[in-house]
C-alpha angles and dihedrals in degrees: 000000000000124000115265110236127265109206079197107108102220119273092250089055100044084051092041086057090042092054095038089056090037102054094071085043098049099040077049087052096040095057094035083105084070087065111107153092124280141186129200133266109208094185104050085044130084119256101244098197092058087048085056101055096046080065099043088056094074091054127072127250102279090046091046097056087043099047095046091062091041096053107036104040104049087036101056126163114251122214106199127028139179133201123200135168124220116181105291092350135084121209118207118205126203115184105262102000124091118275114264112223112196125167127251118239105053101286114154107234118185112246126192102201116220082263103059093261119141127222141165103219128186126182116215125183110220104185105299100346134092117220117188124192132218111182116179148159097284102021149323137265122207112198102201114201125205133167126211109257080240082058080225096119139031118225111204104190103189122192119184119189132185144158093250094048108080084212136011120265114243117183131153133228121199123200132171127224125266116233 
C-alpha cells in the first residue's frame, strides 16, 4: 500500500524556511535602533584636513596639490546626517544632498555621486555595525557606523585607500543624536 500524499511540507523543513526568511529581518530588527538623526561633534571628531595633510606630507609637490583636491572635496564633513531603513535598504541622508539608497546584504549597486563621479557601493552589516562601500576608478572609501551602547552618539570611522596613497587615510567623525 503506498502512502497517501501530504501536501504539508515536514516540520524541519517549514522552521528551516521561517528561519531562513527571518535571519535579513531580524539582523535588520536587531540594528533599527541605529535609525535616527545626528549632528556633528567637532570637537569629539577628528579634524580631517589635518588628517589630510598628514598624508600629503609623505608626497612631493605635484601629488600634494593633487591629492589635496582629490581627498577634501569629494570627502566632506557632513554635518548632519540621517539613517533609515526601508525593507531590505538602507537610505542614507546628508544634510542637502540627495539621499543615497543602497541595498542591505552586500549587493554592489552603481552610484553617480552630485559631482558626476561614478561608484559601485554596497552596505554590510557586520554585527552592529554598519559598513558602507565606495568603490571607484582610483580607490575605495568604508564608512564604517557605529552607535554608543547608550545609543546616545553616532561614530562614523572613514578609510579611504588608494594606489597613490602610500597608506590608507583613517580618520573619525562623532555626532550626537537628534531628539
Amino acid at each position: 500500500m503506498t502512502p497517501a500524499f501530504d501536501p504539508r511540507p515536514p516540520l524541519f523543513a517549514g522552521l528551516g524556511l521561517l528561519l531562513l526568511l527571518g535571519l535579513p529581518m531580524r539582523a535588520w530588527a536587531g540594528n533599527a535602533r541605529l535609525e535616527g538623526d545626528y549632528l556633528l561633534m567637532p570637537e569629539a571628531s577628528d579634524d580631517v584636513a589635518e588628517v589630510i595633510d598628514a598624508a600629503e606630507d609623505e608626497m612631493d609637490f605635484i601629488a600634494r596639490f593633487l591629492a589635496r583636491r582629490r581627498l577634501l572635496h569629494p570627502n566632506p564633513v557632513h554635518w548632519r546626517v540621517g539613517i533609515r531603513f526601508e525593507a531590505d535598504t538602507v537610505n542614507l541622508l546628508r544634510h542637502g544632498l540627495p539621499p543615497l539608497l543602497v541595498p542591505l546584504g552586500g549587493r554592489r549597486v552603481d552610484w553617480v555621486r552630485e559631482d558626476g563621479e561614478r561608484f559601485k557601493v554596497s552596505c554590510v552589516w557586520e554585527g552592529d555595525v554598519l559598513m558602507q562601500h565606495f568603490v571607484a576608478a582610483d580607490g575605495e572609501r568604508q564608512n564604517r557606523y557605529r552607535l554608543s551602547p547608550d545609543g546616545r552618539a553616532l561614530t562614523l570611522e572613514v578609510r579611504i585607500a588608494s594606489p597613490r596613497l602610500r597608506s590608507p587615510l583613517n580618520y573619525r567623525l562623532a555626532y550626537r543624536r537628534l531628539p
